[in-house]
C-alpha positions in Angstrom: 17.6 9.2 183.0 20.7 8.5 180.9 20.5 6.8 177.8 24.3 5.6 178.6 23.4 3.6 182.0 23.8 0.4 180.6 26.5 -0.8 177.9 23.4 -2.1 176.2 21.2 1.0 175.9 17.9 2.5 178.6 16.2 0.6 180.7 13.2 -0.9 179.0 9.7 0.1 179.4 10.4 3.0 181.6 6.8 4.2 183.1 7.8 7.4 182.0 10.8 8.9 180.1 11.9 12.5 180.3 10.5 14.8 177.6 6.5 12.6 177.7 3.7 14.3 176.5 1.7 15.3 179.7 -1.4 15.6 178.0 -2.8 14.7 174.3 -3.4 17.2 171.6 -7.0 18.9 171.5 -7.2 16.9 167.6 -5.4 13.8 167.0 -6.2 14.1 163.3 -4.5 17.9 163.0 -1.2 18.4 161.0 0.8 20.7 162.9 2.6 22.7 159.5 5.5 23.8 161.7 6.5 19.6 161.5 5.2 18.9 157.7 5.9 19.1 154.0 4.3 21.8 152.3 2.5 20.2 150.1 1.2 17.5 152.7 -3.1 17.7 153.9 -5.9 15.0 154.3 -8.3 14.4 151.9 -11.8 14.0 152.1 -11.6 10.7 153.3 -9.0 11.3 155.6 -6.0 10.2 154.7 -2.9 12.1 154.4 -1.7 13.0 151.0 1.8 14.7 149.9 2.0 16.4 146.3 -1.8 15.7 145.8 -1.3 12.0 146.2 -2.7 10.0 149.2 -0.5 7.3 151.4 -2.7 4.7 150.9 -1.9 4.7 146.7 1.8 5.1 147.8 2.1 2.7 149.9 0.5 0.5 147.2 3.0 1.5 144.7 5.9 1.7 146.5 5.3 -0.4 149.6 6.5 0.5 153.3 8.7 1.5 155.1 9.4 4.2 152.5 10.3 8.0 152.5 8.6 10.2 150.7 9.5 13.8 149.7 7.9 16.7 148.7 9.9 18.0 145.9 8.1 21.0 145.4 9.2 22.0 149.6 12.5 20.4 149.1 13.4 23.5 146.3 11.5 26.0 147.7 13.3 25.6 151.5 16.7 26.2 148.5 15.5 29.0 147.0 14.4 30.3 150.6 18.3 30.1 151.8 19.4 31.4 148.4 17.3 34.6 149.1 17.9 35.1 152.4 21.6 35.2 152.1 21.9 37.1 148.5 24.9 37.3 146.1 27.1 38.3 148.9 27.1 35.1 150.6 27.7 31.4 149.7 24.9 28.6 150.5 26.2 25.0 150.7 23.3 22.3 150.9 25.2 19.7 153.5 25.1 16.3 151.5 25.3 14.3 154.8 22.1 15.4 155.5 20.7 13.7 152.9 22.3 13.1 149.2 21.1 11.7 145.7 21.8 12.3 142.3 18.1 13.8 141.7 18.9 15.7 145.2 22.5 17.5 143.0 20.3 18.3 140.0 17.6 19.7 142.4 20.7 21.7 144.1 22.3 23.4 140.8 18.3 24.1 139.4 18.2 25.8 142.4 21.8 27.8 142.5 22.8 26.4 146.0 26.5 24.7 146.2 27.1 21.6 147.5 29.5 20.6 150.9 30.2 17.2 150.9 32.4 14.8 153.6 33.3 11.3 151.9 34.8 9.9 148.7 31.1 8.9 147.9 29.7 11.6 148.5 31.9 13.6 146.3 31.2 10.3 144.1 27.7 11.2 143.5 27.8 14.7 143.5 30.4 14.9 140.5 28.3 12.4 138.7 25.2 13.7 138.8 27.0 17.1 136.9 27.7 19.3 139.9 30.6 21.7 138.7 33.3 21.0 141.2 34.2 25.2 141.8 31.3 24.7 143.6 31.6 21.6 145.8 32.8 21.7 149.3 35.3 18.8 150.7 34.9 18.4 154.8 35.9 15.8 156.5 38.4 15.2 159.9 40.5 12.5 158.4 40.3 12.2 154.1 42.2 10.0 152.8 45.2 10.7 150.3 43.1 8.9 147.4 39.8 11.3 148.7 41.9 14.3 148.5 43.8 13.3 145.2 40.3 12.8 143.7 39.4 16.0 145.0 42.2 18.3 144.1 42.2 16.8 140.4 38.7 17.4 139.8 39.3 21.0 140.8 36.9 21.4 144.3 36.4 25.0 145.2 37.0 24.2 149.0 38.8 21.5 151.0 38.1 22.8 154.6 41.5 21.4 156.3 40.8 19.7 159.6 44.6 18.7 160.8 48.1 19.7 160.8 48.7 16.1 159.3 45.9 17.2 155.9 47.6 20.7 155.5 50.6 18.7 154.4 48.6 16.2 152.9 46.4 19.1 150.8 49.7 20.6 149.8 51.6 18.0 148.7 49.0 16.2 146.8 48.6 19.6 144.9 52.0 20.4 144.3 52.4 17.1 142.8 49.4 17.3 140.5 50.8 20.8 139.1 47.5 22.6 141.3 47.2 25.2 143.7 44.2 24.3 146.1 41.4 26.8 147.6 40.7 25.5 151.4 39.6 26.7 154.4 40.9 25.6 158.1 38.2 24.6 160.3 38.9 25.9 163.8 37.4 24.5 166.9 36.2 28.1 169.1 35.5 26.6 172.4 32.0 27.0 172.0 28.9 25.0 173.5 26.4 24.6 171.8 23.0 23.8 173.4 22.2 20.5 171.6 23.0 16.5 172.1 26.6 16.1 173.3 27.1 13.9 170.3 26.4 16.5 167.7 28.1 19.6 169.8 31.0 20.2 167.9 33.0 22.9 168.8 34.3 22.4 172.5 37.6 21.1 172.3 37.3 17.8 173.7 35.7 16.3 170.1 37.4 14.8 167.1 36.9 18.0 164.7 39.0 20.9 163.6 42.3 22.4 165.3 42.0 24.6 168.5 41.9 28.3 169.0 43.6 27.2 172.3 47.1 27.5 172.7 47.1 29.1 169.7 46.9 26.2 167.5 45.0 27.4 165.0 47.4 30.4 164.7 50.0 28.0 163.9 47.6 26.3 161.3 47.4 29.2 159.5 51.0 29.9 159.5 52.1 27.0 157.8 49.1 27.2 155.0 50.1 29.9 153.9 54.0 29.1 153.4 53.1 26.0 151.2 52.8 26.8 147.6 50.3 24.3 147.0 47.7 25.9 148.9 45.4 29.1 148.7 44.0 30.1 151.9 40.7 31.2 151.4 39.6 31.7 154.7 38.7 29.7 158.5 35.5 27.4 159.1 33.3 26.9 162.3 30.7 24.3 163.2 29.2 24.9 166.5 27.1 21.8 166.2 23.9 20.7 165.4 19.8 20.9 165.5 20.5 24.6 167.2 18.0 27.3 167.9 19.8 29.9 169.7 21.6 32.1 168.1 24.2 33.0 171.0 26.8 30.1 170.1 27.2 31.5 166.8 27.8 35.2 168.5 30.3 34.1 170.2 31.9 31.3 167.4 32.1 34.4 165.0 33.8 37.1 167.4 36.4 33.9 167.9 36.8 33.6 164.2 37.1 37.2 163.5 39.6 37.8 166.8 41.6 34.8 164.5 41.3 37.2 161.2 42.5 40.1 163.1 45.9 38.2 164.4 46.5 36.8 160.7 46.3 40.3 159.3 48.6 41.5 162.0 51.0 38.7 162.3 51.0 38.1 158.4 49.5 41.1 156.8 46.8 39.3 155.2 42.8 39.6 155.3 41.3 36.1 154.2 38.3 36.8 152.3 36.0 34.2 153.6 34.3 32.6 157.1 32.4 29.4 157.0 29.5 29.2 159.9 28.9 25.9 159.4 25.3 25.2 159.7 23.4 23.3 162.6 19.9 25.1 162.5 17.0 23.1 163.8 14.3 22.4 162.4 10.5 21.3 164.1 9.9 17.9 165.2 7.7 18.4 168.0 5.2 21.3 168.0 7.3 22.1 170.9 9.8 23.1 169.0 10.4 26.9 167.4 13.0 27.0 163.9 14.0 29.8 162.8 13.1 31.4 159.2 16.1 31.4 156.7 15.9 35.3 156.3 16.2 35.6 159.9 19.0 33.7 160.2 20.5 35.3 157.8 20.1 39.0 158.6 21.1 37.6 162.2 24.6 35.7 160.8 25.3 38.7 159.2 24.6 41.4 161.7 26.7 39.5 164.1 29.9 39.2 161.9 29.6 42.8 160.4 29.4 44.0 163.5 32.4 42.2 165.0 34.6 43.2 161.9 33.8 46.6 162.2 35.0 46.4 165.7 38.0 44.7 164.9 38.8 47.0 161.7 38.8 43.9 159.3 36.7 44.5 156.0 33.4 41.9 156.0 34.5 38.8 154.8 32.2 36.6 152.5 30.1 34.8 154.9 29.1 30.8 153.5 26.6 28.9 155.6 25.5 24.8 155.5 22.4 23.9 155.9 21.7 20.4 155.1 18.9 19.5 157.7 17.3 22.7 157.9 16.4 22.2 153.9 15.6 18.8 153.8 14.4 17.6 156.9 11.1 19.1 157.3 10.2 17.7 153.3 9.9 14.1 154.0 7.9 11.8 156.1 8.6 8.2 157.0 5.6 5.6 156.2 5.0 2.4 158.2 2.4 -0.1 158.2 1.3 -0.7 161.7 1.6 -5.2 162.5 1.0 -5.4 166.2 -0.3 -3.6 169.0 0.3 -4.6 172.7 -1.5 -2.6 175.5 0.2 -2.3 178.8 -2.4 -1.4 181.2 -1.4 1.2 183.5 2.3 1.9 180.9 1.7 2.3 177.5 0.6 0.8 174.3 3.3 -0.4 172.1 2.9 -0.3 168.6 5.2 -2.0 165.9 6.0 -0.9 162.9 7.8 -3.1 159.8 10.6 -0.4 159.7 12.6 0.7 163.2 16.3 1.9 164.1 17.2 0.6 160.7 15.4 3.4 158.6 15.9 5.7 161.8 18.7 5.7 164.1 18.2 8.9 165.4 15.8 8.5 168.8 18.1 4.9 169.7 21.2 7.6 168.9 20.4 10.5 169.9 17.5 10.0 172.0 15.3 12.3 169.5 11.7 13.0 170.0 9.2 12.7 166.8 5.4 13.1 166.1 3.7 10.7 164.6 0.0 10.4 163.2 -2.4 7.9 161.7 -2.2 8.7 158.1 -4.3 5.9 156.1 -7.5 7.8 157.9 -8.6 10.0 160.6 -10.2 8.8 163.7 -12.4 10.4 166.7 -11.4 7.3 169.2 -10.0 8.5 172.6 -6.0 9.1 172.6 -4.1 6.4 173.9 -0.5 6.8 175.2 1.9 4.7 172.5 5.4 3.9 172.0 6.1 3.2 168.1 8.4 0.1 167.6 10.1 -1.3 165.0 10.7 -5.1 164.0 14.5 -5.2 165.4 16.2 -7.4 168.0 16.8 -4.7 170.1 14.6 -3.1 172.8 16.0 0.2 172.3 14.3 -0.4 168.3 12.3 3.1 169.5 10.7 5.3 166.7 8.6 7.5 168.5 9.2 7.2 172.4 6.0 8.8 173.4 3.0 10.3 171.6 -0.9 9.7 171.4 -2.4 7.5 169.0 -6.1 7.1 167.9 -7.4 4.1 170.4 -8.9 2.2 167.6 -5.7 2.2 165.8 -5.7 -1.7 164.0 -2.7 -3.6 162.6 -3.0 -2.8 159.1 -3.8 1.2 159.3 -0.8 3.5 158.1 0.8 5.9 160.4 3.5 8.6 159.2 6.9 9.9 161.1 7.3 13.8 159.7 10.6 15.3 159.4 12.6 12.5 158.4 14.3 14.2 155.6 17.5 14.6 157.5 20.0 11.8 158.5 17.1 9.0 158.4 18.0 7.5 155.1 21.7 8.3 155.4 22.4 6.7 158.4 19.9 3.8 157.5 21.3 0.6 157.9 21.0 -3.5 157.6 20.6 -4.5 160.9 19.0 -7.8 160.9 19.6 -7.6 157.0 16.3 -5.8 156.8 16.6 -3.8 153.0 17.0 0.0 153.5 13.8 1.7 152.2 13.1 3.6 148.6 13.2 7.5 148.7 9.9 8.7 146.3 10.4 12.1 145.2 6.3 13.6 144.8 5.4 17.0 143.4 2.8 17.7 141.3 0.5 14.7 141.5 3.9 12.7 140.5 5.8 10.4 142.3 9.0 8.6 141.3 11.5 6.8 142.7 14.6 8.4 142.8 16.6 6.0 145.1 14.8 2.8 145.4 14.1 0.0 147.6 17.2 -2.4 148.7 16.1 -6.0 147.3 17.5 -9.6 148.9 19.3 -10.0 145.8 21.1 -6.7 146.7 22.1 -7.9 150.2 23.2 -11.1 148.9 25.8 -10.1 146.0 28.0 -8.6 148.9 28.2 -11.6 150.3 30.7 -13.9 148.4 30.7 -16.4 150.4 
C-alpha cells in the first residue's frame, strides 16, 4: 500500500500493513545486540540498563520522552571507521545525523573529521573547537553568508553542488584574499535500493550536477579556470540506509570514468573521491549491516581496482558515515499512558512522545523494534501499534511489533536505534518540547543537550 494515497497520509488502522511481523519472537524479553547499544542488558530485576544504569532511575532523573546514548558505543563505532579505513583515507562523521557540541569533542578525541550541511551546523561544530581543515561544507543551495563564513574560517572542503555555487565559491574567495579546497558532487545515475526519498543519485532529485550530458565535465572545466578555487577532487552520494554494495561499484567506476576524462581533457589527476556514506544500520533483526572493516576493504577494492583499469593513480578515498556511527548507540524512552485493544486488529499503545521526537516511520515509513524496558514479562505476545500523543493518525512509532499482554499504562518501553535523524529532525508539532539527549558511559549520565522547557517555546513567540 502507498503511504502517498491520500494528501493526508495511509489509511488508518490498516488490518495489516506490508512489512508485519507474521509471528512473535521465541522471547519477548531478549535484546537482539544487532539493534542495541553496547553497553545496554537487563538487570536482575529486569529492567533494561545502558552504561550500568537502569531506565527506571533515568527516567526519574531525566523524565520521558528522552534519548539516551551510550557514549562508550558512540566512540568506539569512531574508532571502528577510523581503523577500518587507516591513514590513507579520510573519515567524516555526517553531523546531520546527529550533532552536539559534546558529539565534536567526542569526534576530534576520536580523530574522525567532521561533514556538516547548514550555517548551524558549521555553528556548532566551530564552537565546540573543531579545527576547520577538517570540517566538510555540503549542502545543494548555501547561502553567500554560509559560504563567506565558511571560506573565512578556512574549511578543508566545500563540496560544490551547482554551476550557480562554483561562482559563488570563487568569488567569495577571491574577495576574501583565499583560495578554497572543494569538491564537485556529481550525480552518477545510480539507484540505490533504499526509500525513494533518501535515493540520491538518479538524476531526477535536487542534489549534485549530472554525469549526463556531460555536465559534470563542464563543472569541472570551469573550477579549475577560477583562481579562487582548488579542486581537490569529485563527491558521490548514492543515498541512504544501504546494504548492498553494488550501487557503490557502479557510482565509483562513474566517478573514476570522470577522473580519467579530466586527466585527458585537462591533464590533471585530482587527488581525492568522496563516497558519501549511506550504510545501514539494524533496526529490525531482519536486518544485516555491514562491519566498518568490511566496508572499507570493499570501498577500497572497488576503486583500486577501477583506477588500475583506467590507468589513474588511487586517489584518497573519504567516506561519511553519520548514521552508521550513531544510530545503533541510542534508544528512545517513553512512558506508556493508554492502551486500546482492537479485537480481531491490533492493540494500540500510546506513548507521551510520537512523530515529534521521531519523524522517521510517518516519513519514511521506517520499521523499529520496540521492548518493555521498566521490566521483563512472561505474558503472551500481543500484536501492538506504538502511538504517540499527536493530532495526527499517521503519529506511528512502531507500526507493528509484539508487546508483553500485561503491558499497563505506566510501564516503560524503549525504541533502539534512534541515534540517527530522530533528534535532528525532532520537531514542535502541537508545541510539544523536543526531548533531552543524556550521554551514559560508565555508570554516568549527563545531559548534554537538554530538555526544551515552555519557557523556551514561548520566547519565540513575541507576540
Amino acid at each position: 500500500m502507498s503511504r502517498s494515497a491520500h494528501p493526508a497520509g495511509p489509511r488508518h488502522a490498516d488490518v495489516m500493513t506490508e512489512g508485519h511481523y507474521t509471528a512473535p519472537p521465541a522471547d519477548l524479553n531478549a535484546l537482539d545486540e544487532k539493534v542495541w547499544a553496547r553497553t545496554v542488558t537487563r538487570d536482575e530485576e529486569g529492567a533494561i540498563t545502558v552504561g550500568g544504569i537502569g531506565v527506571t532511575r533515568l527516567a526519574e532523573e531525566f523524565g520521558t520522552p528522552a534519548y539516551f546514548l551510550d557514549e562508550s558505543d558512540f566512540r568506539a563505532r569512531c574508532h571502528a571507521w577510523a581503523d577500518a579505513f587507516g591513514r590513507d583515507a579520510d573519515v567524516f562523521y555526517a553531523g546531520k545525523a546527529f550533532l552536539s557540541r559534546a558529539v565534536v569533542r567526542w569526534l576530534q578525541e576520536e580523530g574522525l573529521n567532521l561533514d556538516v550541511c547548514s550555517g548551524g551546523e558549521l555553528s556548532t561544530a566551530l564552537d565546540a573547537g573543531m579545527p576547520a581543515e577538517r570540517i566538510a561544507f555540503h549542502g545543494n543551495n548555501k547561502t553567500v553568508a554560509e559560504i563567506e563564513r565558511a571560506v573565512e574560517a578556512g574549511v578543508g572542503r566545500i563540496v560544490l553542488d551547482s554551476f550557480q555555487e562554483i561562482a559563488r565559491v570563487a568569488h567569495t574567495a577571491q574577495r576574501l584574499g583565499k583560495r578554497q579546497r572543494v569538491q564537485i558532487r556529481v550525480t552518477v545515475g545510480v539507484e540505490a535500493h533504499t526509500h525513494e526519498f533518501i535515493a540520491t543519485a538518479h538524476e531526477d532529485q535536487k542534489f549534485g550536477i549530472a554525469l549526463a550530458g556531460g555536465q559534470a565535465a563542464e563543472a569541472v572545466r570551469r573550477a579549475l579556470a577560477l583562481d579562487g578555487l582548488e579542486l581537490i577532487g569529485i563527491h558521490s552520494h548514492i543515498g541512504s540506509q544501504i546494504f548492498d554494495m553494488a550501487g557503490f561499484e557502479v557510482s565509483a567506476r562513474r566517478v573514476v570514468q570522470l577522473l580519467a576524462e579530466v586527466r585527458d581533457e585537462h591533464g590533471v589527476e585530482l587527488p581525492e573521491i568522496d563516497l558519501g556514506g549511506g550504510l545501514g544500520i539494524a533496526y529490525t533483526s531482519e536486518d544485516d549491516p555491514r562491519e566498518p572493516h568490511e566496508i572499507a576493504k570493499a570501498l577500497g577494492d572497488i576503486v583500486t581496482r577501477e583506477c588500475e583499469a583506467a590507468g589513474l593513480a588511487t586517489p584518497r578515498i573519504s567516506v561519511e558515515p553519520g548514521r552508521a556511527i550513531v544510530g545503533p548507540t541510542a534508544f528512545t524512552l517513553y512512558e506508556v499512558g493508554t492502551i486500546k485493544p482492537l479485537e480481531g486488529l491490533r492493540t494500540y499503545v500510546s506513548v507521551d512522545g510520537g512523530m515529534s521526537d521521531n519523524i522517521r516511520t510517518a516519513l519514511y515509513d521506517a520499521e523499529y523494534s520496540v521492548v518493555l524496558a521498566s521490566r521483563t514479562s512472561d505474558a503472551e505476545p500481543m500484536l501492538a501499534r506504538v502511538v504517540g500523543k499527536h493530532c495526527e493518525s499517521g503519529d506511528i512509532v512502531v507500526k507493528d511489533a509484539f508487546l508483553p499482554s500485561d503491558l499497563a499504562p505506566g510501564d516503560l518501553i524503549a525504541v533502539p536505534a534512534t541515534g540517527a535523524y530522530c533528534r535532528s529532525m525532532a520537531s514542535n508539532y502541537n508545541h510539544a518540547l523536543r526531548p533531552p539527549v543524556v550521554a551514559v558511559r560508565d555508570g554516568q549520565a549527563r545531559v548534554i543537550v537538554r530538555r526544551e522547557t515552555e519557557e523556551d517555546l514561548l520566547r519565540l513567540d513575541v507576540g
